[in-house]
N, C-alpha and C positions, 0 to 999 in steps of 0.2 A: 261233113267232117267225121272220120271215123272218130269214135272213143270206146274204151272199156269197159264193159258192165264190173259193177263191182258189189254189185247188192240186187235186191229187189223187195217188192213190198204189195200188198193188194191194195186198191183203190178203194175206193167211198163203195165202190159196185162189184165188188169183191172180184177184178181182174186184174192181173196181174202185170205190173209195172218195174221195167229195168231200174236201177241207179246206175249213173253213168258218169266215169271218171270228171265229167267235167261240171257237175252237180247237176246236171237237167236228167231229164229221167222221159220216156217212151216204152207205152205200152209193149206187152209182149203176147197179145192174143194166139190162143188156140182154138180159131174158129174156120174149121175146113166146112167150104174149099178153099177158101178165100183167102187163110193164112193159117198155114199148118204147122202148129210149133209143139208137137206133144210133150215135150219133154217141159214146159214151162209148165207143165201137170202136178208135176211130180218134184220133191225134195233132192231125189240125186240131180234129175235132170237139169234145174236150175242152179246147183252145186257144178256141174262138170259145165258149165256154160260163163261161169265167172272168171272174167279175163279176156270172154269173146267180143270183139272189136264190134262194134252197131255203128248204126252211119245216125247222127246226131241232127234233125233235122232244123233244132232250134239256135246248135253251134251254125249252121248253114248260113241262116238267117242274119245270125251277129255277125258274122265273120265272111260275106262272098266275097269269092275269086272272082278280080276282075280279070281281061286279058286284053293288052296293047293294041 
């Protein structure tokens, strides 16, 4: 289920973790190759990404689509 980031915060391991409109929260690593997110680096970058829709893995789980 998509939701909206609307914050972030560093973890216990000082990596960096979305807030997400629907209070659950998903990491936002910057570990290439494997997930290249540079901009969760940096202050603006994590500014101009506020409001970007992330797919909610933990909404998923409360919430599945069944289908008829």
């Amino acid at each position: 289920m998509q939701q909206a980031i609307i914050g972030f915060h560093l973890d216990d391991e000082q990596h960096w973790v979305a807030d997400l409109a629907c209070s659950h929260a998903q990491h936002v690593r910057h570990n290439p190759p494997w997930q290249n997110r540079p901009w969760v680096t940096t202050e603006a970058g994590r500014k101009e990404k506020l409001g970007m829709m992330l797919e909610c893995k933990q909404c998923d789980k409360n919430f599945p689509i069944y289908s008829d």
